[in-house]
N, C-alpha and C positions, 0 to 999 in steps of 0.2 A: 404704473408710474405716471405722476401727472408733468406734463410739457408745458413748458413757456417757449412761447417766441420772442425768437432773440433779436428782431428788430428793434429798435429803438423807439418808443413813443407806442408798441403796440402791444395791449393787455393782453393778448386773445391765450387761454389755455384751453387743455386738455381736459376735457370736465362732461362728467354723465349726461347724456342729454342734447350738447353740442355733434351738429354735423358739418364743424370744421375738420378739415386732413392736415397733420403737421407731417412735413417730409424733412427725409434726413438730407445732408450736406452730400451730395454725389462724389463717387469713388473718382470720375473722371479728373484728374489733375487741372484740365483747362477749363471745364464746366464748374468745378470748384469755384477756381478762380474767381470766375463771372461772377458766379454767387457772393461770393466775400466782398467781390466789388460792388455789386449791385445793395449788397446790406449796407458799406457804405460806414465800417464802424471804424473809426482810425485805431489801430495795434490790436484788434481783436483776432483772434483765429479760432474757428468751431471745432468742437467733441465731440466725441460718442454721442452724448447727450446732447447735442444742439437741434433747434427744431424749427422750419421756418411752415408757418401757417397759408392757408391755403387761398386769405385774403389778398396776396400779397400778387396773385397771375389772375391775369383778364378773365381765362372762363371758370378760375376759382381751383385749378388744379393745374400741376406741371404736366407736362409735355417730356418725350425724349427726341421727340422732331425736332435736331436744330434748327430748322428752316421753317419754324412756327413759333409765335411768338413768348409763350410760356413756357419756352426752355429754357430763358433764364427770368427770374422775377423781377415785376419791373413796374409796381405795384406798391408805391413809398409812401401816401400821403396819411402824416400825422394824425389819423381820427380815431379815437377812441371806442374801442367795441364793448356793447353791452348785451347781456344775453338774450333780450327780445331784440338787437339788432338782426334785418335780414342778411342774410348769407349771399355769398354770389349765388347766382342763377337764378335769383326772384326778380319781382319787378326792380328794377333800377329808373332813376332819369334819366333822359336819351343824354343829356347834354354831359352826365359826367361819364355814362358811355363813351361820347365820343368821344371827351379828353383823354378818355383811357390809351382809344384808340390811337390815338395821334402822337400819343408818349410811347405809346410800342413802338410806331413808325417810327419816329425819330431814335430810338434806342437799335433797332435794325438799322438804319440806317448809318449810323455811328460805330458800329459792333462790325460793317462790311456785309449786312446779310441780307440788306436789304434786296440788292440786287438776285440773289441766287434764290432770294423768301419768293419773288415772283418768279419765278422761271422753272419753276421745279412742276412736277404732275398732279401737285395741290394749286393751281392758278383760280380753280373756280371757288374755293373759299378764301383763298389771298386776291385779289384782284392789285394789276399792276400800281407804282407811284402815281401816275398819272390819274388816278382814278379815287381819289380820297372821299369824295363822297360815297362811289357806292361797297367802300370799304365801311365808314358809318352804317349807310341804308344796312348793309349783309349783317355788320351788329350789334344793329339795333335792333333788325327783326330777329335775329336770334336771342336776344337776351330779353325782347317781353313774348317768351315762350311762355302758351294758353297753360290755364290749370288740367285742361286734357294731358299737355305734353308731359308736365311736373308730375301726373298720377303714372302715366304709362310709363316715365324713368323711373318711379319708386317703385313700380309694380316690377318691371325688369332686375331693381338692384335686389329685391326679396326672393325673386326668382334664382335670381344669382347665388346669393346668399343660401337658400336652399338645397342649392345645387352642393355648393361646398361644403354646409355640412352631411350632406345624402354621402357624398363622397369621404369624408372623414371617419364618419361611421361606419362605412366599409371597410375601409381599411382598420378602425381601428378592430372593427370581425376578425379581416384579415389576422392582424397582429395576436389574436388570441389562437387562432388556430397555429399560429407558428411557433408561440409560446408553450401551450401544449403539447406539438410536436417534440420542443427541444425539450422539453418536462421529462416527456417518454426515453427518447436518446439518452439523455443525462442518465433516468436510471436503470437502463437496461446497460450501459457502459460503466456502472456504478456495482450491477449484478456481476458483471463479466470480470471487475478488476476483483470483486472481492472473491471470487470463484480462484481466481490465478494467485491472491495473495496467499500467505501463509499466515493467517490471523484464526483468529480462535471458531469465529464464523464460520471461516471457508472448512472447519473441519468435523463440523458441528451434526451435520447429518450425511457426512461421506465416509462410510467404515473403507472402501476403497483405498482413499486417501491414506487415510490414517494405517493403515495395514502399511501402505509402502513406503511411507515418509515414517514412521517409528517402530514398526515392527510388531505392534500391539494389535490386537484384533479388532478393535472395534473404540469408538467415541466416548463410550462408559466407563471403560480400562482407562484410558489416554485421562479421561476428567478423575479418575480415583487417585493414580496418580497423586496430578498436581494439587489435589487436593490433599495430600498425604505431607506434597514437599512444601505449599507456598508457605505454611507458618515460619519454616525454616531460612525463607528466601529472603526476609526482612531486611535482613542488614545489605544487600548486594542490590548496591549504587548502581542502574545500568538507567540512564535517562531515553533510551532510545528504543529498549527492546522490554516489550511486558515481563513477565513472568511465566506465562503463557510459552512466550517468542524463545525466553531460554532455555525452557524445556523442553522447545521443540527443535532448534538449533540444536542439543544436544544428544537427544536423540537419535536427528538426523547423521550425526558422525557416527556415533556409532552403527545404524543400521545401514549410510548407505556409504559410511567411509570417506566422505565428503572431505577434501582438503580444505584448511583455512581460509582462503582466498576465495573459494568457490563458495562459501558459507556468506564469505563478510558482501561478494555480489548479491546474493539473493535477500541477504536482512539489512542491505545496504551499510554496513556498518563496517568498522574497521578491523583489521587482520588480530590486532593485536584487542581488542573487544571479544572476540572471536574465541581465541584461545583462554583468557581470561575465563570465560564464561563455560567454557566446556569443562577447565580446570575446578573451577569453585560447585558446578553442580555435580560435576562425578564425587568430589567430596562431599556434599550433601547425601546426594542415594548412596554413597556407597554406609554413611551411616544413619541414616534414613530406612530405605530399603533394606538393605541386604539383611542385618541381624532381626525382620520381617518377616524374608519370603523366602532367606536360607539358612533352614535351622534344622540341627536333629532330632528328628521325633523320636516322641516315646517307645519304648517296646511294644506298649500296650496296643499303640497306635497303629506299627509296621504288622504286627500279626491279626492283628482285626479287620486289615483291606491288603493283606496279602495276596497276589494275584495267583489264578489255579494252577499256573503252569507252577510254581513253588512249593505250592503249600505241599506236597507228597514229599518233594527230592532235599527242598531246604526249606522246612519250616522254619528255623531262625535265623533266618537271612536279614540281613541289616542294612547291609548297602550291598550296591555292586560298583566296584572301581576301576578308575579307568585310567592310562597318562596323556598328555597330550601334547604338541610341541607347539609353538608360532614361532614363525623368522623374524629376526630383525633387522632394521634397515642397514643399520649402521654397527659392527660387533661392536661389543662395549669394551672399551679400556680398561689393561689386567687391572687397574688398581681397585677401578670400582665393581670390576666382578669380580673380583677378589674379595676385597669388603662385604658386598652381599651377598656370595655364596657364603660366606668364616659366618655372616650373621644372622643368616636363615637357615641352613642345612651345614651343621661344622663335618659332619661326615660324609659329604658328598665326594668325597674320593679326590683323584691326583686331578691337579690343575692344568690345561693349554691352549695353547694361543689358538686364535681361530675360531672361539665362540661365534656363533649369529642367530642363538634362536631362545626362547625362552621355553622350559618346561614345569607343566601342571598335573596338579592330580587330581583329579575329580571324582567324588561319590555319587553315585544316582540312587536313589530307591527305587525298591521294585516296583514302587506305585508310577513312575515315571518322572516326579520333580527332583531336582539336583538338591541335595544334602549338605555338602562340602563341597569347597573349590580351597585347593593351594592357592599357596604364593608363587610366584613363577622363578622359575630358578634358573638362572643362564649357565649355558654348556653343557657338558655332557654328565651331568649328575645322576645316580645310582638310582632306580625307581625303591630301593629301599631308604638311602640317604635323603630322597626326596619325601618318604612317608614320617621318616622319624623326627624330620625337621620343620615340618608344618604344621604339625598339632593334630593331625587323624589320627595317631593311636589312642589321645586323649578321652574321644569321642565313643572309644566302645569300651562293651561293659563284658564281662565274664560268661559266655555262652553264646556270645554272636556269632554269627557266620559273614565272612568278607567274602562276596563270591566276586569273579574276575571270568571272560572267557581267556586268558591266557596268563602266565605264570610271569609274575612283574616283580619275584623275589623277598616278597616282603612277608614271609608265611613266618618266620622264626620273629619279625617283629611283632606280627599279630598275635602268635603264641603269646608273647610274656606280656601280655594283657590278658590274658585266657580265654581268648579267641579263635576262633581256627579260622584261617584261609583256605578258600576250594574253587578249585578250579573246574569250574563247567563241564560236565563229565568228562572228567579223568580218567587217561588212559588204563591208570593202576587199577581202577576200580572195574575195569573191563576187562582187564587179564585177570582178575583174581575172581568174577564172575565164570571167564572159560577153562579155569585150572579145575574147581568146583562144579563144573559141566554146567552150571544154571543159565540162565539167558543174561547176556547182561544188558545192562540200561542203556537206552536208546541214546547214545551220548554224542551223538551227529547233530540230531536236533534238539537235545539240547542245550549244546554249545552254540550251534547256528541261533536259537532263540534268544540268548541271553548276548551273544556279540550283537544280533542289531538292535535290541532292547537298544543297549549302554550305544551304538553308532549314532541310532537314529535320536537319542535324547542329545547328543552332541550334534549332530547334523543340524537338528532343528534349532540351538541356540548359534549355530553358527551362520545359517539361513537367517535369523533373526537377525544379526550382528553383525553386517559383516565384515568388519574394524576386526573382530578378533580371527578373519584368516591370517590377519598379518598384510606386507610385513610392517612390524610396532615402529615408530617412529621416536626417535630419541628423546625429545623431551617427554614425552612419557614412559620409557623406559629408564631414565634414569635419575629423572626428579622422585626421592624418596623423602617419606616422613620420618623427622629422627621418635616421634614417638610411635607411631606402627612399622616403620619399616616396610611401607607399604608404598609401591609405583605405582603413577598413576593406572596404568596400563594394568596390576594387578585390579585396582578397584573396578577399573571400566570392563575386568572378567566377571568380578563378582557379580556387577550392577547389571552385567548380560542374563548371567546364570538367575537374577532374582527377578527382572524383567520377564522371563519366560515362563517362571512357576506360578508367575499375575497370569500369565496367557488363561484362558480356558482348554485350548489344543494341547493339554499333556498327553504323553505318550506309555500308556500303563504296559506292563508286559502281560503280555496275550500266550 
């Protein structure tokens, strides 16, 4: 920015080359003053930008010594500066030297300072009033200082000069290394958030993770997945949470049972975003998924990786079945358990009060992935009322075997499909081996074998899920679809059951 000075009559700027000092208007309120006074402009007042030049004080620069005379400027006459003009501190003529001098005096004298300008512990470069000549004598020899003197001050102020930028440069060293510093912090605090986040990163090569926050084995599982659902995901408006975010949010309930609120802390989001989102993607896998990873294989398929413990006692084993209950929080109200019992199982027997839990049927195959999953049936419904009204008799063909380790009543329904139900060795078949004196079949173990088969295939999805020990919470127990007739809480069994047939950990029977 170029300066002007703002005295009156005086050209002097700011300009490449010049070694005039323009100084600013001092913060002091009373030294102000002086100054405004001393410039002498009637209704003027200086700015930011105001600038007075360095012509304008006796040795060519201020002072903040009040008790010297170029603390305030005092330095007025009209003469026009040009740029081969000398600068103060070159040769001068004594005689306008001393009128300088004599105009200081009189200006201390006037201003009250004179008195205190001599008495103070600078006397040997002020000399008293009394002594006005060897006030001239003192500056006049100072002001025709030799060209020795003028080289040793320029050599000083380059020295100076030197100094400060020696020191600039260090520091600006300084500054890079702290820059650096904060470089490193930033992203090691950067590693650390996204380590703690729940983003698609943070689970990217931690099968760890991913094992306990969805249930799934591993990073390649979790990406086939979403890679399965995200075409489907298109239409679900969620500004805040990926796609990613809601199938892991989702997840997350299911495996770890996660209440609402605790979900909408961690994804920061709200209660009601929360359940939306769990809602709309159990509706996705459940038809996504499920008619995928839970389907009934061919015959051709069950007897070709039939496992050994079978192949002798039940070569045409189809499934092994199983029932199973969860509590609910809250019993449902006779009308709508009423309704959804009359509309999924009309034979499920006498009706009463006091329901709280819902029950399932489930098929395994002998290879260990789950076949069939019921619809969940609340109260105490007939384990045959419960087969006849969910569509597993549909499912076999004339010459299957239903094997069970214990007797769940539903043999005369499997008959009239031309089926037969058998019960993991059978007591009957062991007495009518000792009537016939022959040995009979070792039906200890293999009832033992085939109860923790079907346990452990159920342990393991429940391990995986743990939303389905219960107890189910009513808005998914009783928000039904009038075109499935399906609760949420039904789909989020199925979408468990087809979750863990993606696992690689099946459980074949041994």
């Amino acid at each position: 920015m170029v300066h002007t000075c703002v005295v009156a009559g005086c050209k002097n700027r700011r300009t490449s080359g010049t070694t005039l000092s323009f100084y600013r208007f001092p913060r002091d309120p009373e030294r102000k003053q002086r100054w405004i006074a001393a410039v002498n402009r009637a209704g003027w007042a200086p700015n930011d930008g105001s600038r007075l030049c360095s012509t304008h004080f006796i040795s060519g620069k201020q002072v903040k010594n009040p008790r010297l005379p170029d603390y305030v400027p005092s330095v007025f006459t009209p003469v026009p500066f040009f740029p081969d003009m000398k600068e103060p501190g070159a040769l001068e003529v004594p005689d306008k030297q001393e009128a300088r001098v004599e105009a200081a005096n009189a200006l201390l004298f006037l201003q009250g300072q004179g008195s205190s300008a001599v008495d103070g512990p600078s006397q040997e470069e002020h000399p008293e009033e009394g002594e006005p000549e060897a006030v001239a004598e003192k500056s006049g020899s100072s002001s025709f200082s030799t060209d020795e003197d003028d080289e040793h001050d320029e050599a000083s102020e380059r020295d100076r000069k030197k100094g400060k930028f020696a020191q600039m440069s260090e520091i600006s060293v300084n500054f890079d290394d702290i820059l650096k510093a904060l470089k490193k912090e930033n992203r090691a605090l950067r590693e650390s958030v996204e380590k703690m986040s729940l983003s698609e990163n943070a689970f990217r090569n931690d099968a760890e993770k991913v094992k306990f926050y969805t249930g799934l084995p591993n990073y390649f599982v979790l990406e086939t997945v979403m890679w399965l659902l995200a075409p489907h995901m298109d239409g679900m408006k969620n500004i805040k949470l990926s796609k990613f975010q809601q199938l892991l949010l989702t997840l997350m309930r299911l495996r770890l049972d996660l209440r609402n609120q605790d979900l909408a802390y961690r994804f920061g989001v709200k209660v009601g975003t929360v359940a939306r989102t769990v809602h709309r993607m159990v509706n996705i896998m459940s038809s996504t998924l499920v008619p995928t990873a839970v389907f009934w294989p061919s015959r051709a398929e069950l007897r070709k990786n039939l496992p050994a413990a079978l192949q002798t006692s039940h070569p045409d084993c189809a499934v092994i079945v199983e029932c199973f209950t969860v509590p609910l929080e809250e019993p449902l109200s006779m009308g709508a358990e009423h309704q959804q019992q009359q509309t999924m199982c009309p034979c499920s027997g006498e009706m009463g009060p006091g329901y709280s839990s819902l029950k399932y049927l489930i098929g395994v195959a002998p290879q260990g992935v789950v076949t069939f999953v019921s619809r969940g049936v609340p109260g105490s419904v007939s384990d045959k009322g419960l087969a006849e009204g969910c569509g597993f008799l549909c499912k076999l063909l004339p010459g299957d075997v239903v094997l069970s380790c214990r007797d769940l009543d539903i043999e005369d329904s499997v008959a009239a499909r031309g089926a037969s139900f058998k019960i993991a060795g059978a007591c009957r078949g062991e007495a009518r081996a000792r009537s016939e004196g022959l040995p009979g079949p070792d039906t200890a173990s293999e009832t033992v074998i085939v109860q923790r088969h079907v346990e452990r295939v159920l342990s393991m999805v429940k391990q995986r899920f743990t939303m389905l020990t219960g107890p189910v919470e009513s808005p998914f127990s009783t928000a039904c679809e009038r075109t499935s007739n399906l609760s949420t809480f039904d789909k989020i069994v199925q979408v468990a059951c087809a979750l863990n047939n993606l696992c690689i950990s099946a459980a074949p029977l041994e």
